[in-house]
LUMTOR-880555 format. One line per field, with one value per residue (C-alpha): residue in three letters; x, y, z. Coordinates in Angstrom, 1 decimal, always signed. Layout:
LUMTOR-880555
res [ALA,...]
px [X,...]
py [Y,...]
pz [Z,...]
END
This chain:
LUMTOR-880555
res [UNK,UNK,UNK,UNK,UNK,UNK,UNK,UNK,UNK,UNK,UNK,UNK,UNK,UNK,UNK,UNK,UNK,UNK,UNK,UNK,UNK,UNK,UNK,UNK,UNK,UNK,UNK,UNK,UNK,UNK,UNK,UNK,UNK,UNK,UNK,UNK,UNK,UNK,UNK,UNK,UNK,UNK,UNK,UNK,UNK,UNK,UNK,UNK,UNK,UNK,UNK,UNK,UNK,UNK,UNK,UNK,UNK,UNK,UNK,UNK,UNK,UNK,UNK,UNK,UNK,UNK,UNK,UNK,UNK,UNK,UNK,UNK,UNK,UNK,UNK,UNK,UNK,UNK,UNK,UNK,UNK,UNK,UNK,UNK,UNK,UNK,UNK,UNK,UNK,UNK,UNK,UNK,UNK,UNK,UNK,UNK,UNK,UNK,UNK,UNK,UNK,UNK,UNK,UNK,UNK,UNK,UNK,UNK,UNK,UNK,UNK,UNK,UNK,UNK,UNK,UNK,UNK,UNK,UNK,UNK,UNK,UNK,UNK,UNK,UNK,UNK,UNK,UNK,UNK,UNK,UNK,UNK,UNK,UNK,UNK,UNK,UNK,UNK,UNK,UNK,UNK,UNK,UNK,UNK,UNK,UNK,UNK,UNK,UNK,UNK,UNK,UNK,UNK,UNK,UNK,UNK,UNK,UNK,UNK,UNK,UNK,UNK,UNK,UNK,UNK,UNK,UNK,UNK,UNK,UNK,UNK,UNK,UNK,UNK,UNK,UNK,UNK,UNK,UNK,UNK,UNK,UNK,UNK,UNK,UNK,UNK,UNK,UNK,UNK,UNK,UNK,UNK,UNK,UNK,UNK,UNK,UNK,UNK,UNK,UNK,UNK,UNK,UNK,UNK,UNK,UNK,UNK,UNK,UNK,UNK,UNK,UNK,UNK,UNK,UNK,UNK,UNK,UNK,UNK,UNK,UNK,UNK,UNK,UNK,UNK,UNK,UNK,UNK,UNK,UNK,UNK,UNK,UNK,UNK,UNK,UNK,UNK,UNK,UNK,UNK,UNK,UNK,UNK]
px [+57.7,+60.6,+61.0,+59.4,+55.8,+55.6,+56.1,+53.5,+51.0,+51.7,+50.9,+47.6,+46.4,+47.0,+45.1,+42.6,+42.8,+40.6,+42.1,+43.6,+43.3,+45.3,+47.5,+46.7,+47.9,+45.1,+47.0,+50.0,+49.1,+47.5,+50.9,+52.3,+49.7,+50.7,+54.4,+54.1,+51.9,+54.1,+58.0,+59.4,+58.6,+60.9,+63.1,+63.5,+63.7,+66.8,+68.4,+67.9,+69.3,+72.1,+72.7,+72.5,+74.8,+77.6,+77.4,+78.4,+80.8,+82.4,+82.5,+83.7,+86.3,+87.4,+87.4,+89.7,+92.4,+92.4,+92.8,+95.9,+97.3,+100.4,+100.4,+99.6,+101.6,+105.0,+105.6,+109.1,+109.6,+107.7,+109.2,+108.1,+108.7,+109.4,+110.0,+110.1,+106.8,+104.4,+101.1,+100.8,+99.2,+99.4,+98.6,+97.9,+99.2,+99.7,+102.4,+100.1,+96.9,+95.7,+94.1,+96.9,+99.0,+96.8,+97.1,+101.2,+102.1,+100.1,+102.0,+104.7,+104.2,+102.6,+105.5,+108.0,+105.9,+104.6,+107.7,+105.3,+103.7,+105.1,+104.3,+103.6,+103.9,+101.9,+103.0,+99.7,+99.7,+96.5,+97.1,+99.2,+102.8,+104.5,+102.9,+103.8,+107.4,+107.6,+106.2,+108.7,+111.3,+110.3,+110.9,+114.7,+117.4,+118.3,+115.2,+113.8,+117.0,+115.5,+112.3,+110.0,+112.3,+111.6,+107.9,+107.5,+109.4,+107.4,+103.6,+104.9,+104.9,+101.4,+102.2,+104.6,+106.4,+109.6,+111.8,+110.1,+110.6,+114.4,+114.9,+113.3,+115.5,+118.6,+117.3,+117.5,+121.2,+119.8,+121.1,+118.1,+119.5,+120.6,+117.4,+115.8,+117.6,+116.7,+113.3,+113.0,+113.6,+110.6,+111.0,+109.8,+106.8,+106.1,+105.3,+103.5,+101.3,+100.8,+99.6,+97.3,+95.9,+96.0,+94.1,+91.3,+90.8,+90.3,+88.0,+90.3,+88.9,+90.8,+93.2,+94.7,+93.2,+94.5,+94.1,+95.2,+94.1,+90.9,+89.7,+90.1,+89.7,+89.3,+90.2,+92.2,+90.5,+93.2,+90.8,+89.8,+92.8,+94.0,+91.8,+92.0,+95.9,+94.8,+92.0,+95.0,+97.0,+94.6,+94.0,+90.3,+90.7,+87.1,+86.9,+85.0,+85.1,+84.8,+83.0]
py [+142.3,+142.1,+139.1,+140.6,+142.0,+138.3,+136.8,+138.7,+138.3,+134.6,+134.7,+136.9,+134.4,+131.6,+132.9,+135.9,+137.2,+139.7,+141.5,+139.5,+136.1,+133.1,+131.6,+128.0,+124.5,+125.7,+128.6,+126.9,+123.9,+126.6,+128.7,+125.2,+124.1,+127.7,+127.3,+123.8,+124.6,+128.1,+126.7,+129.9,+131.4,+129.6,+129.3,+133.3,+133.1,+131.3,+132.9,+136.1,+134.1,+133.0,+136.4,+137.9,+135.4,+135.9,+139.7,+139.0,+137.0,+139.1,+141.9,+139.9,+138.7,+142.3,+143.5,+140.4,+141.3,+144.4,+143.6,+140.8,+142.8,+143.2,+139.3,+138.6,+140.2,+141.5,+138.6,+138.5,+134.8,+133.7,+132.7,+135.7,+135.0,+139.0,+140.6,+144.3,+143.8,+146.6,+144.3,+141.2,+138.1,+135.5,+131.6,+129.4,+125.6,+122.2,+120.5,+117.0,+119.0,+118.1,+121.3,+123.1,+120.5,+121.8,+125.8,+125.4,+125.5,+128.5,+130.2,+129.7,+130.9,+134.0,+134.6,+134.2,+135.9,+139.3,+141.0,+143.3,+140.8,+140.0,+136.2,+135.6,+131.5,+130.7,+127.3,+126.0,+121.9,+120.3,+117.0,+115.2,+114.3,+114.3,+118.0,+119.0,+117.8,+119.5,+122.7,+122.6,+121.9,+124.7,+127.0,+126.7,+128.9,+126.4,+125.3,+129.1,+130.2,+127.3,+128.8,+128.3,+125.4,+123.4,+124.7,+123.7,+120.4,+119.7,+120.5,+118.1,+114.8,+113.8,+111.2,+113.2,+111.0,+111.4,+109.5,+111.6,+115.1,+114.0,+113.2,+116.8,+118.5,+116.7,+117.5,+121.1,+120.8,+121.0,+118.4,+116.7,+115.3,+119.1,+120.8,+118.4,+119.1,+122.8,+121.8,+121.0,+124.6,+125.6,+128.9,+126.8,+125.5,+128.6,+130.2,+127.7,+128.1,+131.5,+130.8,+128.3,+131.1,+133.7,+131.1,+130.5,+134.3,+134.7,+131.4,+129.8,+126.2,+124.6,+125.4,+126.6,+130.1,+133.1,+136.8,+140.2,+143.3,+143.0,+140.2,+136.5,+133.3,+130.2,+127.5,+126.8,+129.5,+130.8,+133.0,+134.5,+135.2,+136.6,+139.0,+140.2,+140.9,+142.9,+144.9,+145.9,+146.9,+149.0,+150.2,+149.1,+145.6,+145.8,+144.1,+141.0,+137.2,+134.7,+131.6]
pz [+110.9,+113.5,+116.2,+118.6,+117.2,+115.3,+119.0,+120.2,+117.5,+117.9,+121.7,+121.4,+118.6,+120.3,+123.2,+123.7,+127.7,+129.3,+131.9,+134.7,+134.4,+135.6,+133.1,+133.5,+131.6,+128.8,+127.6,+127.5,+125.4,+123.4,+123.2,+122.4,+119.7,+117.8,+117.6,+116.8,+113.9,+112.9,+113.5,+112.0,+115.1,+116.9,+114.2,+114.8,+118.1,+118.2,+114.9,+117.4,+120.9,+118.8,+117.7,+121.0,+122.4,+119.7,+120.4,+123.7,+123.7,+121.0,+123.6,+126.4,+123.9,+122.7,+126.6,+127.6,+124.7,+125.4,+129.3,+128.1,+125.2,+126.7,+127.4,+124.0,+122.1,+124.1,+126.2,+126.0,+127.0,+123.4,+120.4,+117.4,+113.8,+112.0,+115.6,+113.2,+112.1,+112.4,+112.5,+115.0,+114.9,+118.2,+118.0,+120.6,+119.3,+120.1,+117.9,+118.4,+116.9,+113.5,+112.9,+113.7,+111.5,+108.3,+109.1,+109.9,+105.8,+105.3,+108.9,+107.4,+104.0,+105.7,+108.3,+104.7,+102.2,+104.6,+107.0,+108.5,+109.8,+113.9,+114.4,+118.0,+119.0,+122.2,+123.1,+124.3,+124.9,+125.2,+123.6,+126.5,+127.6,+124.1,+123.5,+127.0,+126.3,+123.0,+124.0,+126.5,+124.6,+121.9,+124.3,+125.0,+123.6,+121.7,+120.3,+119.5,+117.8,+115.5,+115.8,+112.1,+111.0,+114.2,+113.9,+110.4,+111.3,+114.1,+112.4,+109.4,+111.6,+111.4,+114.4,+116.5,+119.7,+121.4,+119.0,+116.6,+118.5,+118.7,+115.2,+114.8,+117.0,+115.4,+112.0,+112.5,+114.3,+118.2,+120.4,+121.5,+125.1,+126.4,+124.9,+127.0,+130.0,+129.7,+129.2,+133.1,+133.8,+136.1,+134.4,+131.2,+133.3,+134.8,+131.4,+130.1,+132.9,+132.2,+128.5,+129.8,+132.3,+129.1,+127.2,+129.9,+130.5,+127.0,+126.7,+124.3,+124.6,+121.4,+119.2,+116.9,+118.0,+116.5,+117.1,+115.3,+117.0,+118.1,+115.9,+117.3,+114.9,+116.7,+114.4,+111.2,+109.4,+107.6,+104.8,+108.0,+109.6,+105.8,+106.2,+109.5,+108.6,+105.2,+107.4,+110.0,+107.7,+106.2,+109.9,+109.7,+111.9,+113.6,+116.9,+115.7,+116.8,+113.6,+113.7]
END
């Protein structure tokens, strides 16, 4: 029986009405006394609400990349991993966030091990000043013609600060005082505005978040994201938001 008739057999047995008649504090303590005693009603009801609501949000979500796909995906100020690929994924990151600490090995093995694959980094800092400064600072010429070396540098520090971030930087043969100097650019500030505006409009809360196509992956779901790249390059990415 769907949702609905079981709802409605549940209200007429819990009370019987003849014609008009006012629905006073009876009828709900006797709505009340049925759904306490039959849970699975309720149960249903929000199975179905919750369904409903990720429906939703998975339109809104496929209408707002399609609105920003240009944004996403061909933003020329963004660092990209495979610029010749044919398929592209986008990540919104914080170097600071443990989450996207754990996914960053399997990035990179994914950027290495799959060419067609275009790897889009959104610098998205969330965590604080040191995340502000390394975003920042990820962004330079410099810094970008590092790119997945600084990245993979970066993700490995479990307690990234600024000695840290320098040590980094040196590591991978940038000089730490003039990447920092670039860093002030407002250019640098103004695009990282613009990812945090992308991010909102696309009701990216957290990250990492991920998208390819149509398909977003909020999290460090990385079987998930897997699969979104095989179903593109199949050509059968649905437009779908994982949980």
């Amino acid at each position: 029986m769907t949702l609905a008739l079981r709802t409605a057999a549940a209200l007429a047995a819990a009370v019987s009405l003849s014609g008009c008649q006012k629905l006073d504090d009876a009828f709900g303590d006797k709505v009340h006394a049925y759904l306490m005693a039959h849970p699975e009603v309720v149960r249903e009801a929000a199975v179905k609400l919750a369904e409903n609501d990720r429906l939703a949000a998975l339109k809104a979500s496929t209408v707002a990349i399609d609105k920003y796909r240009g944004q996403l995906e061909r933003d020329n100020r963004d660092f990209v991993a495979n610029p010749h690929g044919k398929i592209t994924v986008v990540e919104f990151f914080d170097y600071r966030c443990g989450y996207c600490k754990l996914a960053a090995p399997e990035v990179v093995k994914l950027i290495n091990e799959n060419p067609d694959v275009r790897f889009v980094f959104k610098e998205f800092p969330i965590f604080g000043e040191v995340s502000d400064t390394a975003a920042k600072i990820a962004l330079t010429d410099s810094a970008k013609a590092k790119g997945v070396e600084l990245y993979k540098a970066l993700m490995a520090d479990r307690a990234l600060d600024d000695a840290a971030l320098d040590r980094h930087l040196a590591e991978v043969g940038v000089n730490a005082a003039a990447a920092r100097k670039d860093a002030d650019r407002p250019l640098i500030a103004r695009q990282l505005l613009d990812t945090h505006a992308l991010a909102v409009a696309l009701k990216i809360d957290g990250t990492p978040a991920f998208i390819v196509g149509q398909t977003m992956i909020p999290g460090a779901d990385m079987s998930a994201l897997r699969a979104a790249i095989a179903s593109a390059r199949a050509g059968t990415n649905p437009a779908k938001t994982t949980s």
